[in-house]
Every structure is written in structure tokens, then in C-alpha cells.
C-alpha positions, -999 to +999 in steps of 0.1 A: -298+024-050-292+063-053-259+072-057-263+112-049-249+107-016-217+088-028-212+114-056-217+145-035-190+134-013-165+124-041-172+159-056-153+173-019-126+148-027-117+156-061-119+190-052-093+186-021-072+162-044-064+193-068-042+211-039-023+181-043-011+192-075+004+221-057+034+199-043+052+192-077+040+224-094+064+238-064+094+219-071+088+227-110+087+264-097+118+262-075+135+247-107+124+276-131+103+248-149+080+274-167+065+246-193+056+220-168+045+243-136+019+253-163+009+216-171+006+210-133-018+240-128-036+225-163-041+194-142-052+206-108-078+233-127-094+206-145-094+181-111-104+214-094-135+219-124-145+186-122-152+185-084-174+216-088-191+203-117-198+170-098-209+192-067-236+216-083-250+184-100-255+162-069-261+193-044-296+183-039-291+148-034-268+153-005-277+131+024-260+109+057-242+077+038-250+041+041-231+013+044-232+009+008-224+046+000-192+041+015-183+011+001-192+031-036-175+059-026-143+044-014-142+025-049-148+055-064-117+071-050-091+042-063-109+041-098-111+075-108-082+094-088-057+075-105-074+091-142-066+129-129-031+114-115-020+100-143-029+137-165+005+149-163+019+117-163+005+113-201+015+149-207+048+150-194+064+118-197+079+111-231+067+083-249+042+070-226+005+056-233-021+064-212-023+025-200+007+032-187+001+064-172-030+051-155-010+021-144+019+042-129-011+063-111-030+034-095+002+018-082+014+053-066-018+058-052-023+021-039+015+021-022+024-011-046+056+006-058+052-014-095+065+009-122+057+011-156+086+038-161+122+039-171+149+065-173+136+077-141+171+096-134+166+121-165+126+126-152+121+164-142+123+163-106+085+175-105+073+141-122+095+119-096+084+140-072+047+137-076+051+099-085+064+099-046+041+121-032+010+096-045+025+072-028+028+089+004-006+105+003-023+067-004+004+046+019-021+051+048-053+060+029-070+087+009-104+077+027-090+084+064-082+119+053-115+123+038-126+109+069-116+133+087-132+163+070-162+148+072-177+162+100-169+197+085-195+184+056-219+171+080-217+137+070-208+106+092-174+085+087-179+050+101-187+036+072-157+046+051-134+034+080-151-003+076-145+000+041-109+010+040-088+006+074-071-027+070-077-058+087-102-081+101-110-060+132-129-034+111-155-022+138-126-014+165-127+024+170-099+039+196-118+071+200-156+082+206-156+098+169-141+082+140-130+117+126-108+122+161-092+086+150-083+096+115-064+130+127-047+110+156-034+088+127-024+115+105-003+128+132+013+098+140+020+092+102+031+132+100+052+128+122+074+095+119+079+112+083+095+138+095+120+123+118+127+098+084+133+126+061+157+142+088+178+109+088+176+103+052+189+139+047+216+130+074+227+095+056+236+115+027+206+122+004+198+156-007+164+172+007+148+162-032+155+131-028+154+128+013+114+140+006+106+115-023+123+084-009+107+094+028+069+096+010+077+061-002+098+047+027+067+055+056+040+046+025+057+012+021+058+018-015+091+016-030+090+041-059+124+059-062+139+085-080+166+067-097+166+038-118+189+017-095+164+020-066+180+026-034+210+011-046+218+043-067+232+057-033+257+031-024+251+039+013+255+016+038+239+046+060+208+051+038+201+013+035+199+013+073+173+039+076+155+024+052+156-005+072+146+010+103+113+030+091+100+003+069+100-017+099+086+008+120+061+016+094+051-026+090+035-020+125-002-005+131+000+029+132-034+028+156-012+016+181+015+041+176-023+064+185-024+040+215+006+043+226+002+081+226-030+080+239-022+062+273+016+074+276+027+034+281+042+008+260+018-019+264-002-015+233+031-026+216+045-048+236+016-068+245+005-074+207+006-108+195+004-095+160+034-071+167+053-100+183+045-119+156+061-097+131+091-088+146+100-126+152+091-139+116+114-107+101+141-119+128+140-153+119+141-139+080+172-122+083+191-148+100+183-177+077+190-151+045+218-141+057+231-175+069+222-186+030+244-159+014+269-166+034+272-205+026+265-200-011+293-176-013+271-145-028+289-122+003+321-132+020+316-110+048+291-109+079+288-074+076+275-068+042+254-102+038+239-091+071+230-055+058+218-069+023+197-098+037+181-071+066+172-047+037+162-069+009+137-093+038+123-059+052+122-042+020+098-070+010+084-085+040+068-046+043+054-047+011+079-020+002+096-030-030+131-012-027+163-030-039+200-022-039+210-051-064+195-075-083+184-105-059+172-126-085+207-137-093+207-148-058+201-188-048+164-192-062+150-201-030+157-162-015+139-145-044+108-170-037+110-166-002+115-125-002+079-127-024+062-154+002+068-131+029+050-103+011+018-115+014+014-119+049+042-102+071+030-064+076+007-058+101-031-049+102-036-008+106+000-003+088+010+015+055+019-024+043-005-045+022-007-082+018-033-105+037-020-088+071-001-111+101-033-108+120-050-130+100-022-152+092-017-159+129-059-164+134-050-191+106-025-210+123-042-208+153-074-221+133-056-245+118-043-262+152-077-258+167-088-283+144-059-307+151-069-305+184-099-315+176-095-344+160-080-359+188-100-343+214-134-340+194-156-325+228-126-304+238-137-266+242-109-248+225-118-216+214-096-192+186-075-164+215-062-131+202-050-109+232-066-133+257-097-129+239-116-155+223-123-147+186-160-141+179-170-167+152-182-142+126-144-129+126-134-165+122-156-173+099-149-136+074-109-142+076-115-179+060-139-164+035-111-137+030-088-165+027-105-186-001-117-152-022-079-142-022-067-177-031-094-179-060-086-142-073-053-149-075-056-177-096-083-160-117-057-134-127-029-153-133-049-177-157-057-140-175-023-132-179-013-165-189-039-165-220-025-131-227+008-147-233+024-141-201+051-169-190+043-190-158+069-173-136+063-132-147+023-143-147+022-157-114+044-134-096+027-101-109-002-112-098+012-120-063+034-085-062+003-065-070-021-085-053-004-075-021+014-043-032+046-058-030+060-036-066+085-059-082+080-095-089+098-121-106+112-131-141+102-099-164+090-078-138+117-087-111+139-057-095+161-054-128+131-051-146+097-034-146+062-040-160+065-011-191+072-043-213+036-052-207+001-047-227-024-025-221-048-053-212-020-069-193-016-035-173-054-035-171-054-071-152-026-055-130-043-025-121-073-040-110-051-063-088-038-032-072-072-022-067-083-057-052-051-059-028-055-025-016-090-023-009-086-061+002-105-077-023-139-079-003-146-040-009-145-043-041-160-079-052-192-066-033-205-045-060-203-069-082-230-092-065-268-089-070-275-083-034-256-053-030-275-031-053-307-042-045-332-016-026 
């Protein structure tokens, strides 16, 4: 397998990844931060270097990708983005190892929100800032921006959308060219984010922090500037905003495009999947509020109602925010908040986890074949819309199912022969797995995961990769098959 083609187009995208750096290097200019507006133009120049270097090497090897190009590529993008990320990370931060500066970049740029970081408060505002900004960048995908640009390049894009968007429905495309998709989606994204840093700025926050915690509120990412989370704010106001984009953001953006598209409602009312999700998140919030209230934790509606709708969409979404420490809440919440991470946010959102597509094709599955045993000749095919489920989707969301079961495990066991405890182990695994952020025990919301090893992040970081690239993507190039001629 030649991998020109791959390479030549991962050249473009580390050389349009360096005008990233420009969005910190201008907060450390509008702070008169002379020392580290120079270490942000170090880090772009090199990103910027690199990309040309990589281009005049695979110029002549340009050429339309395959299927397997993309899936190289996209892999590509998570593995080696995070490297140039985590430059000024390394250079900047005080006291930090380069595991842990790689760490901090992969989770940024795969929306997980899990931090390696502490003192976060007395951080330039440039290093929060681009921390954020990662977040917001790879909260809907690097690859669908790459995507589309790729027509100006005169490549195709089809095969990068299979390997990134989200979701068992990989081959649905909403307009004649993929390219035209990708900007519809931008725009959609673009422009919720304004409208949430305009209420953020109105709850209270200034615009510094109104910008960072909007790039990790419409990401579904949960990094913050402060310590204390969201919870540094003490806003009733701010918690409710967060509220309401995270749960506009746990929806598919491609029918936000829909909805746009054909100026009616229907694509979002209509949705099981939608449906779904806002009746699991309903029924959340009532029985975790209902719990605080009986075990005493709040003694008002109000407040256990606010707590229990932020904390359930905070990580429901995959988000990871908190406003107190809910593992000193009844042990059943914490456990819960965690369950609902893996499979709550929708298909086509910013959210990760095993999607609430798939999770209703599984119940449905699942009483298919009760159905069946009573009825054995009965014809009772899988419906999604009205729509009977072609097998092969059937049969890829089951084999989804048992790879993400079996990896799970695999990297728990790792962490528990590192020395991990049961608890931390498991629930790492689980938070960055589906780029939830905080798990429990060591790495719960009081805590983060800068106690760990480096071989311990490295076990993490790959999990972030899996869960964002959702774990087929990436398991394929590890199999004999794929890079055969």
C-alpha cells in the first residue's frame, strides 16, 4: 500500500493547523505577553515547516484517495496533531512532562475534557485559551474541515466522511457533494457558538472566559479555565446555559443542516433518535433530582433541580463540566452520571460515547429476538424512521458492540497490571473511551489524571483515540487485510 496520497494530504493539514496557533498567540498579544507570543509563533513556524517539508517530499505521489487513504489519513490527524499541540504545552507549562503534554493535547483535540493539569487559574490566559480552542476545533471534527477544502486540492472527500462522521449511518450524505455538507455543518456549528458565547457573556462571564468555556460547551468537552470547573462562577445563570447548549449540542448537527435546508421542523421532531434522547435526559433529571432530594444532599426543589439538570446533561453529553464534587453524592448518582455517558449523545453530534442510535437499534434487536422466540416464523424486521434496517447495519452495530465491550476490558486489565485500583482503572477507561473527561475514584471531578504514569497516560490516550474515531477506524490498520495490495 502507498501511502503518498495519505501523506500529501496531511502535509495541507498540518500546514492549515499552524494558523491555529494564531488564536492564543492573540490573546498573549492583547496581554503584552512578549515571552510566550514568541513561543506560539515558535510552535506554528515549525507546524508551518513541517507541512511544507512533508509537501515537497510527497508532491509527486499526489493522487485521488482510497478507501484506505482515508482511513490512514484520518489516523494520521489524531496521532500526530496532538505532538505539534502539545509544543507549547511542554514549553510553557511549568513542571510538565511531555506524556503529559501529549496527553492534555489528545484529549483537547478528541473533545474528552480529561486533564492532566492543575493550577489552571494562575495558567497565562494564552495556554487556557488554546487548551479550549483544541477542543472547539476537534468537538465536531478536524477531518470535516479538511473535507471541505478538499475540492480546492482536487481531491475527493467521501472517504474521510466514512471514516470520521459519527454513527452507524456512515454512507448517508444530505447534499450532492460531501464538501457542500461539511460547510453546511460548519455553519451550523459557527453559528450556535455564537449565540452561546453571547449568553455566557450575558450570565456573567467575561468575553476570555465567555470564548473558552463556549469552545468547550458546543465541543462537549468540558475543559475550563478554572480549577473549580464551572463551579468557579457560582452562577445559577451560567449553569443554565450550560445546560441549554450542551443539550442542544447532544443533538445531530446534520439535522440542525436539515432543518435549514427544508425551512420545517420535521427532521427534529420526527427523529426517534432525538426523541430518544430527550426522554432518557428527562427521565434522568427527575429520578436525580428526586434522589437528592430524599437523601437530604439539597433541601430545596430549586437547587437539587438545577444541580441534578446540570450534572445529568453535563455527563449524559459527554461534556465533563461540574459545579461540586458529585462523588460525595449517594453512590448510585456518580455510577449512573458515568452509565449515561456512554450511550446518551446522539449520532452526527459534538458528543462521543456509543451514540443513542445504536443503543436504540439494540433494544430494538434485542426484542426482535424475544419475539422470536415465541413467534419463531414471525417477520419482524429492525424499523428506524419507518424504515427497516438493512442487515449489514445490523449486523456492523453488534460487531461495534462486542469490539467496544472487548476493548474496554483490554484496557482496564492494562491499567490494572499497572497498578491502577479497580474503581480509577475501570472508570478511566470508560470516561475516555467515550470522552466523557472525569471518571471516578482518583480521576473523579475533584481530581484529575496528572497523578498518572506515562504508560498509564499512554493507555489513556490511545482510548481517546479509539472512542473518538470509534474504535473500528482505528483497529482496522492493525489487521492483515487492510494493508494488503
Amino acid at each position: 500500500m502507498h501511502l503518498g496520497p495519505a501523506l500529501y494530504v496531511f502535509s495541507h493539514v498540518l500546514m492549515a493547523f499552524s494558523l491555529a496557533f494564531a488564536v492564543p498567540m492573540g490573546w498573549a498579544w492583547f496581554h503584552d505577553d512578549l515571552t510566550h507570543e514568541l513561543r506560539w509563533a515558535q510552535a506554528a513556524a515549525l507546524t508551518l515547516l513541517s507541512g511544507v517539508l512533508l509537501w515537497l517530499l510527497t508532491q509527486r505521489r499526489r493522487g485521488e484517495l482510497a478507501t484506505r487513504d482515508g482511513f490512514v489519513l484520518v489516523n494520521l490527524v489524531w496521532l500526530v496533531l496532538p505532538a505539534y499541540a502539545a509544543l507549547p504545552l511542554w514549553w510553557m507549562v511549568p513542571d510538565i512532562t511531555w506524556h503529559h503534554a501529549y496527553f492534555e493535547a489528545m484529549s483537547a483535540l478528541t473533545a474528552t475534557g480529561a486533564t492532566a493539569l492543575s493550577g489552571l487559574d494562575a495558567l497565562p490566559v494564552s495556554i487556557n485559551v488554546w487548551r479550549c480552542f483544541l477542543q472547539y476545533v476537534g468537538g465536531l471534527g478536524v477531518m470535516l474541515l479538511v473535507v471541505a477544502v478538499l475540492p480546492m486540492l482536487g481531491l475527493g472527500g467521501m472517504q474521510l466522511y466514512k471514516a470520521e462522521t459519527p454513527g452507524p449511518m456512515k454512507d448517508q450524505k444530505l447534499t450532492p457533494r460531501i464538501a457542500e455538507t461539511a460547510r453546511g455543518l460548519w455553519g451550523v456549528y459557527f453559528g450556535f457558538s455564537v449565540l452561546c458565547l453571547l449568553a455566557y457573556r450575558w450570565a456573567g462571564m467575561s468575553w476570555a472566559d465567555a470564548f473558552m468555556h463556549m469552545c468547550t460547551t458546543m465541543g462537549l468537552a468540558g475543559f475550563s479555565s478554572h480549577d473549580a470547573s464551572i463551579g468557579y462562577f457560582q452562577s445559577p445563570a451560567v449553569e443554565w446555559v450550560a445546560v441549554v447548549f450542551m443539550a442542544l449540542a447532544g443533538i445531530s448537527f446534520l439535522r440542525y443542516f436539515m432543518v435549514m435546508r427544508s425551512l420545517t421542523w420535521r427532521p427534529l421532531v420526527h427523529d426517534r433518535e432525538i426523541r430518544t434522547y430527550a426522554a432518557v435526559l428527562v427521565v434522568a433529571i427527575a429520578g436525580v433530582t428526586s434522589m437528592l432530594l430524599v437523601e437530604g444532599v439539597y433541601a430545596d426543589v430549586p437547587t437539587a433541580l438545577r444541580q441534578a439538570a446540570f450534572h445529568v446533561l453535563s455527563l449524559a453529553t459527554t461534556t465533563g463540566y461540574a459545579t461540586t464534587d458529585y462523588l460525595q453524592w449517594p453512590g448510585f448518582i456518580p455510577v449512573f452520571l458515568l452509565f449515561l455517558g456512554t450511550f446518551v449523545s446522539c449520532a452526527g453530534s459534538t458528543g462521543g460515547g456509543i451514540k443513542m442510535v445504536r443503543m436504540v437499534l439494540l433494544v430494538k434487536q434485542a426484542r426482535r429476538e424475544l419475539v422470536r422466540i415465541i413467534h419463531p416464523h414471525v417477520v419482524n424486521p429492525v424499523t428506524l424512521g419507518g424504515q427497516a434496517v438493512p442487515a449489514q447495519v445490523m449486523a456492523a452495530v453488534l460487531g461495534f458492540m462486542l469490539i467496544y465491550g472487548a476493548a474496554t476490558m483490554g484496557l482496564t486489565f492494562l491499567l490494572l497490571l499497572s497498578g491502577l485500583d479497580l474503581v480509577t482503572a475501570f472508570s478511566a477507561v470508560v470516561a475516555t473511551v467515550n470522552n466523557i473527561g472525569p471518571g471516578l475514584g482518583e480521576v473523579g471531578p475533584a481530581g484529575n489524571y496528572g497523578a498518572l504514569t506515562s504508560f498509564q497516560l499512554g493507555v489513556l490516550s490511545f482510548a481517546m483515540l479509539l472512542g473518538r474515531l470509534e474504535l473500528l477506524s482505528v483497529l482496522v490498520l492493525f489487521t492483515r487485510a487492510f494493508w494488503r495490495y
